[in-house]
C-alpha positions in Angstrom: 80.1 130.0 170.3 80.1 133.6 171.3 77.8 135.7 168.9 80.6 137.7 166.5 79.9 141.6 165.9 81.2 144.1 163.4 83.8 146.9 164.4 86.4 148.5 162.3 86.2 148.9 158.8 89.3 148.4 156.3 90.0 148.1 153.2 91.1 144.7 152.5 93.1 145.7 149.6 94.8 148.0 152.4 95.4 144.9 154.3 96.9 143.3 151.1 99.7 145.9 150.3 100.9 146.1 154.0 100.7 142.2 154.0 103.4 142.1 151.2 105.8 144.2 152.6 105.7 142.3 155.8 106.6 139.1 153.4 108.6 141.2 151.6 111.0 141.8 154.4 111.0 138.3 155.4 111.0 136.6 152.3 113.6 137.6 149.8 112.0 135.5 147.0 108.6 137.1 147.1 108.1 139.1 144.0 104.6 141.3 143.1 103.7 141.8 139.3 101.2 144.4 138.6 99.2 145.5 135.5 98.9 149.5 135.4 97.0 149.3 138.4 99.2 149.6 141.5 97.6 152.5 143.2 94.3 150.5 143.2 95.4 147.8 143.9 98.2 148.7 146.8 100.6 146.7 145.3 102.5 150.3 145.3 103.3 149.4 149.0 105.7 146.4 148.5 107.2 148.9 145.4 108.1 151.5 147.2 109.9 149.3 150.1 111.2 146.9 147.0 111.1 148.4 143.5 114.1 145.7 142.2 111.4 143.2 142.9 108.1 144.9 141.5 106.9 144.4 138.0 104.9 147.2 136.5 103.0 145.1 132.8 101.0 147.7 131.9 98.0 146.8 130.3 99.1 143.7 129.4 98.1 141.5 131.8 98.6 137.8 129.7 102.1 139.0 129.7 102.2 139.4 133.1 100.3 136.0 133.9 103.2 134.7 131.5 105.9 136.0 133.2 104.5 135.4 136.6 104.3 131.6 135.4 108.7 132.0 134.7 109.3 133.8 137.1 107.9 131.0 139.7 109.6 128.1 137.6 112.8 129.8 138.6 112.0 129.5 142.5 110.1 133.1 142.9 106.9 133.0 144.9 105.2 135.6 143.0 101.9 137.7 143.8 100.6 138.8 140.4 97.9 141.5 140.6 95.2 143.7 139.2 91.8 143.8 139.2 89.5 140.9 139.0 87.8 140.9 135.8 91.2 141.3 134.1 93.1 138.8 136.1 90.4 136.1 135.2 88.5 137.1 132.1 91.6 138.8 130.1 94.1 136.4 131.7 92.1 133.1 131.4 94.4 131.5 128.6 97.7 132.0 130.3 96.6 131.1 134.2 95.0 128.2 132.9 97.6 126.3 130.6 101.0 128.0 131.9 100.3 128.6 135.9 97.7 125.8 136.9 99.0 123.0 134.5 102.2 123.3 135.9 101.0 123.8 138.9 103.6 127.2 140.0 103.7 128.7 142.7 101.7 132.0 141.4 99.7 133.6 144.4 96.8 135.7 142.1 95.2 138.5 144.4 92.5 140.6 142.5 90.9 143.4 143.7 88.0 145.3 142.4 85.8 142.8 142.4 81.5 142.6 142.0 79.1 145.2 141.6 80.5 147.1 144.7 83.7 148.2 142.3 81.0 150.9 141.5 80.4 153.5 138.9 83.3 151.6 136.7 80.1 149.7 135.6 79.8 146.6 133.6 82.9 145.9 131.9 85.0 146.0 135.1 82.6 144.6 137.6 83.9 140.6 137.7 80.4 138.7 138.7 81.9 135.6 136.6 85.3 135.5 137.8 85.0 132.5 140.4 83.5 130.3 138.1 86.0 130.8 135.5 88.9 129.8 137.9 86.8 127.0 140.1 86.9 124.8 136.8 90.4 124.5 136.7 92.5 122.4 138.2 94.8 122.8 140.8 93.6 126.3 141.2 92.9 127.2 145.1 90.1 129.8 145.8 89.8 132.7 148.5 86.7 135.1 149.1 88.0 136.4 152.7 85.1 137.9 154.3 87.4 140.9 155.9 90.8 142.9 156.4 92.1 140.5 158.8 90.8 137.5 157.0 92.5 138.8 153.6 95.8 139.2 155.2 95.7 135.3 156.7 94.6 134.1 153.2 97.7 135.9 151.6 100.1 134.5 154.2 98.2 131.2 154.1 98.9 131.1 150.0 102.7 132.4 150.5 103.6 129.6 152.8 101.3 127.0 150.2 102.9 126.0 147.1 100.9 126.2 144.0 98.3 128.2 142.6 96.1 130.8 144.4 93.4 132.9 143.7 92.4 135.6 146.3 89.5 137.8 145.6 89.3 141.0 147.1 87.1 144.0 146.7 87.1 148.0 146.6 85.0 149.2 148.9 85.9 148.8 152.8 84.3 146.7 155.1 83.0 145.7 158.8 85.6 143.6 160.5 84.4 140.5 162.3 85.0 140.1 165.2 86.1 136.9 167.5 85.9 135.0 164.2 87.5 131.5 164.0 91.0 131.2 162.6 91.2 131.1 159.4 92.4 127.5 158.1 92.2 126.6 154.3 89.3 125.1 152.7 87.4 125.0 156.2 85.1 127.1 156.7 82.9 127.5 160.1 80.0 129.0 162.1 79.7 132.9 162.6 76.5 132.4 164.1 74.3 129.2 166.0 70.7 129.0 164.5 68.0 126.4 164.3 65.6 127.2 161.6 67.6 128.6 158.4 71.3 128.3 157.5 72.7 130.7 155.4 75.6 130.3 153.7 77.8 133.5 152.7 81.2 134.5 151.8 83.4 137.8 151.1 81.7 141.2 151.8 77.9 139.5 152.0 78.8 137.5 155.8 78.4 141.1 157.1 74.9 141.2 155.0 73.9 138.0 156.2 74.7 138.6 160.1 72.7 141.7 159.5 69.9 139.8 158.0 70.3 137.3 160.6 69.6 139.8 163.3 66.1 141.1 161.6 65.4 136.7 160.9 65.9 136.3 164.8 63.4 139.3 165.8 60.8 137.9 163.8 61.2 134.5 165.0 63.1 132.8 162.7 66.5 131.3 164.3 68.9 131.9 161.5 72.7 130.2 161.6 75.6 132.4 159.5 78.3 130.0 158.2 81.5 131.8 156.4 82.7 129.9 153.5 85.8 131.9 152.7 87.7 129.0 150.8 85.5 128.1 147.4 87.8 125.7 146.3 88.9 123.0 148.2 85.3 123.8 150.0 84.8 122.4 153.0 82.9 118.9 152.4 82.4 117.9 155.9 80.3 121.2 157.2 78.1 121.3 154.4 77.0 117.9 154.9 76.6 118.4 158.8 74.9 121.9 157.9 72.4 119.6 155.3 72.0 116.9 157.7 71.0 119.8 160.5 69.0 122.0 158.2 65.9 121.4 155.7 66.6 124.4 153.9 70.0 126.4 153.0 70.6 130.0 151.8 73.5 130.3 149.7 74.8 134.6 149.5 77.0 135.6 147.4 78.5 138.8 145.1 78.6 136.7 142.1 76.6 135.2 139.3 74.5 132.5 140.7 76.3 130.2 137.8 79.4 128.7 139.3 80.1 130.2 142.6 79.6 129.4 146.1 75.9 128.3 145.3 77.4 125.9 142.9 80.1 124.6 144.9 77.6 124.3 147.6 75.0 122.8 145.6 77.7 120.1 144.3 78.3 118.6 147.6 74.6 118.9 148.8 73.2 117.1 145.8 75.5 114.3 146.6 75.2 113.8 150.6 71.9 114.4 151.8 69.8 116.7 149.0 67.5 119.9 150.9 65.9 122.8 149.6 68.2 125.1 148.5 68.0 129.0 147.7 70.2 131.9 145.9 71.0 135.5 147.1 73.0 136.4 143.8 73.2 138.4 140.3 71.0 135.8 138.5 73.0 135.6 135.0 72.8 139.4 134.9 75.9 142.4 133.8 76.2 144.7 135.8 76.3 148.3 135.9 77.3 151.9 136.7 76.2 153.3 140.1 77.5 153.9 144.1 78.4 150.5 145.5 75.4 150.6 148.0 72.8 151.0 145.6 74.0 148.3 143.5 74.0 145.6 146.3 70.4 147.1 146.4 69.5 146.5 143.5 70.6 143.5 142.7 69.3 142.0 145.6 72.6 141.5 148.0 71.3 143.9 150.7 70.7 142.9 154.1 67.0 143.9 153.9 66.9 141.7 150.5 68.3 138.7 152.2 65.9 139.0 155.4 62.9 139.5 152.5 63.7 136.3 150.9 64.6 133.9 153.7 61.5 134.9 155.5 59.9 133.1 152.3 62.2 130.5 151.5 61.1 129.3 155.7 57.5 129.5 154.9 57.8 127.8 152.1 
């Protein structure tokens, strides 16, 4: 496979709003619900082509998950939006019992989300939020790893029926190149290794192809896999990727409770067990700073992902 590269930065939240105008126009049953947050969250783009079909909640955002749940009984495909830790967190009751039970056609794209959302600090910095939705049933999960890779994860989840949950961030970020198609709940192989296989997803595939890069001077052949669907994740690779690998690196801008490590971890335990390792916020808040020096200091960074494989392989 040709070795992928970083170009263009974007902000996938960007790619989001465009994306639902583009449906928008096609699609006169697409409707976008929003809590407050529009301007963040770009969902201002599809209002301003469309107001008759834009929602503004407020800050009320079960009310919105509530409506978004009617609104889809009655044949809408709806996008309902705001930022992460309120979509999840705030939200959990209603996505939970009135959108995944019945299993609606509710497409839920939240932005804003980690420790990169940045000097909003703790309370809006969702590190939980993929665990909370991973547990429930018939709930589908996205952590696209760029722009381009948002927008085929929203058109992927408006031509799906049922739930969706689409996690996007603030901050813009590298575009990958070359990268394989996106297809859902399969991921695939940035980057050919031999010695170390890490595992990444959302904005931390750039860290880890970074990392990867310092691994490979020092001699250590790292592979880069990007798991951009958490949920259904994709089975078959991690079991090749355990059956080729003694030892697995797991990356991710979440708690290391119930994210990708766990989902990884769930199929790994039960195929062909190996060592396995953590690049994540280890059952920590977050907190107030620029988005850089919190994937610093937390332990995301590139340089912190080199530091620790180069252990976990001598281990």
């Amino acid at each position: 496979m040709k070795e992928q590269v970083m170009s263009e930065k974007l902000y996938a939240r960007d790619v989001y709003g465009k994306t639902l105008v583009e449906l928008g126009k096609l699609d006169p049953n697409v409707v976008v619900l929003d809590a407050d947050l529009s301007g963040s969250t770009r969902t201002s783009f599809f209002a301003k082509e469309f107001p008759e079909r834009f929602f503004n909640f407020g800050v009320a955002e079960q009310g919105m998950m509530a409506t978004a749940g009617g609104l889809a009984s009655s044949g809408k495909i709806v996008f309902a939006s705001t930022f992460a830790m309120f979509a999840t967190a705030r939200a959990l009751d209603q996505v939970r019992n009135t959108i995944c039970y019945n299993k609606l056609n509710v497409k839920i794209v939240a932005t804003h989300s980690g420790v990169t959302v940045g000097e909003d600090g703790a309370s809006h910095q969702a590190l939980e939020d993929i665990s909370f939705f991973r547990s429930i049933p018939n709930m589908r999960i996205i952590v696209p790893c760029d722009g381009p890779e948002a927008r085929s994860a929203i058109l992927t989840a408006h031509k799906e029926e049922g739930p969706f949950y689409i996690r996007l961030g603030r901050s813009k970020i590298p575009t990958l190149e070359s990268k394989k198609e996106f297809s859902l709940g399969k991921g695939y192989i940035v980057k050919e290794g031999s010695d170390l296989v890490i595992i990444a997803c959302g904005i931390l595939v750039n860290e880890a192809m970074q990392a990867a890069k310092t691994l490979d001077e020092k001699g250590i052949s790292t592979a880069v896999v990007n798991i951009h669907t958490i949920k259904p994740i994709d089975v078959q690779l991690i079991e090749d990727l355990s059956k080729r690998f003694s030892k697995i690196l797991v990356c991710e801008e979440h708690q290391k409770i119930g994210g990708l490590f766990s989902a990884v971890a769930e199929v790994v335990v039960g195929s062909n067990p190996v060592l396995m390792e953590s690049i994540s916020v280890n059952d920590k808040f977050g907190q107030s700073g620029p988005p850089g020096e919190l994937i610093d200091f937390y332990g995301l960074s590139a340089n912190s992902i080199a530091e620790k494989a180069a252990k976990f392989i001598r281990q």
